[in-house]
N, C-alpha and C positions, 0 to 999 in steps of 0.2 A: 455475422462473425464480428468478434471486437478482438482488441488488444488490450489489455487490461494490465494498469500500472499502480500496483500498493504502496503506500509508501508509509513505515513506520520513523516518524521523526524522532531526531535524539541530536543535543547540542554538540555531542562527540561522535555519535558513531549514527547515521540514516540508513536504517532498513530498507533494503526495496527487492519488488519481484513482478515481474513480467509474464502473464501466461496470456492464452488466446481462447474464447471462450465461442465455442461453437454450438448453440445451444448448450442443453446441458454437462456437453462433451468440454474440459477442459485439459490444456495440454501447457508444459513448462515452455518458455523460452527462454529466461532467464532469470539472474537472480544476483545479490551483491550489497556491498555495503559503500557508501560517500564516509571516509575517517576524517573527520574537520580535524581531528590532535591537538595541540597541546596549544594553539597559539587563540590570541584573544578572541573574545567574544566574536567581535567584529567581524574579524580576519574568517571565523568557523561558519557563519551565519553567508559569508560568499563563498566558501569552500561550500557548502551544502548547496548554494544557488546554484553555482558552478557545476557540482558533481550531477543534481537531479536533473539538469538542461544540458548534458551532457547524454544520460539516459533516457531522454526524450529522443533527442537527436538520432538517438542507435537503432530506436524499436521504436518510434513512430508509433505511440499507442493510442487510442482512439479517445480510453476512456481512462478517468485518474480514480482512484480510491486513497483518502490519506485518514491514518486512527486519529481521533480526539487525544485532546489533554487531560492528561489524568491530571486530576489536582489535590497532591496529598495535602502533608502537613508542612512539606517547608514551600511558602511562598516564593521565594529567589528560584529556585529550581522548576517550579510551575513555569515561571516567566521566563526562565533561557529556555525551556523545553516549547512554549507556544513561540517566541520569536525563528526557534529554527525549524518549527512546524509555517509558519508565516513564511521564510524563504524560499522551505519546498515548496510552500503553494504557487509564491508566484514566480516561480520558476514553472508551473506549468500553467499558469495564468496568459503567459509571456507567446504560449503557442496557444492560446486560443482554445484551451482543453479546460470542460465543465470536471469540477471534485465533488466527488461525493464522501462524506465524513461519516465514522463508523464508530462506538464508542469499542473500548478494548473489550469489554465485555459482549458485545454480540459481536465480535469477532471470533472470539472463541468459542461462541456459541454455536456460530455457522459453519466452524471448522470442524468443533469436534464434540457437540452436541450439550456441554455445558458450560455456562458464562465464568466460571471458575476454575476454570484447567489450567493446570500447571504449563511450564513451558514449554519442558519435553514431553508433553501429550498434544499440544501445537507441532510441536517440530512432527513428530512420526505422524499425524496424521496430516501435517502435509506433504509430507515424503508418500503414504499414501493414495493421496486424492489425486498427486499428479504422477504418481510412479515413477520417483524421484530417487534414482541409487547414488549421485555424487555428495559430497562434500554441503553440509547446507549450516553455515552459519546461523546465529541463534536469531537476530534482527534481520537477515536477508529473508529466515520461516516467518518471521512478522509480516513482513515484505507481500510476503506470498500468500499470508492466510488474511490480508487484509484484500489481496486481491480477487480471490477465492469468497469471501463475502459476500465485495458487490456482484462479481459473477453471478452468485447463486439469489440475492437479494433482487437484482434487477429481471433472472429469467421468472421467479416468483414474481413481482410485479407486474410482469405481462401477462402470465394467467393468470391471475387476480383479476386483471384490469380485461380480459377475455379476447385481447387483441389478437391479430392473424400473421399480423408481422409489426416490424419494429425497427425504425430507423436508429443506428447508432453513429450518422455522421455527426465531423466536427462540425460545432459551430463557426461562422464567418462574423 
């Protein structure tokens, strides 16, 4: 069993979602957003440190999933968007919790069967996969289908890999 914690980064608003992955059985715990708002760079990039070591603290997850940078066309926005990707990380760096990185595109892949799915095709088929009837923010479904990913990426790599069982303690 793991606890598994996605996290889509954003310099104003961090995605995240908590489920628990029991073999191929996966189940909601939670879900939410860190709003760094309106103040400087700086001040957002410790509001995110803050918020995700904060969601660590609650749900004790085993294991991290956080998406890649997308890197359009504007450069500035590239680099606020990897520096508060940088924060969430080591905010769970800080516990001693291995990340595994996911590009947005096979995130949507593993959620909802094409790397080019619209948002609300993420949203309902995470609403879906965890039988999810509340309230589910648009970045907190990022959250959740970035966790839903490695879920399903890490139970495929142990049959792949033909193993019988599978340690997912912390490291020390």
């Amino acid at each position: 069993m793991a606890i598994i914690l996605g996290i889509d980064p954003g310099s104003r608003v961090t995605g995240y979602g908590v489920i628990k992955a029991h073999g191929n059985r996966l189940e909601f715990l939670a879900c939410g957003v860190v709003r760094a708002g309106m103040k400087s760079h700086a001040e957002r990039l410790k509001k995110i440190f803050d918020g995700v070591s904060g969601v660590i603290q609650e749900h004790n997850p085993t294991e991290v999933a956080i998406e890649e940078v997308f890197v359009g066309r504007n450069a500035s926005s590239a680099l606020k968007l990897g520096q508060a990707r940088g924060a969430a990380m080591t905010a769970c760096l800080q516990f001693n919790l291995c990340i595994a990185e996911y590009s947005a595109r096979s995130v949507k892949s593993a959620v909802t069967g094409s790397g080019g799915a619209e948002k609300h095709q993420v949203q309902h088929m995470v609403r879906t996969i965890l039988n999810f009837t509340g309230e589910l923010l648009e970045d907190a479904a990022d959250g959740l289908a970035i966790a839903i990913c490695h879920a399903n990426t890490s139970e495929n790599l142990i049959r792949l890999a033909g193993a019988k069982s599978f340690s997912r303690k912390r490291l020390r």
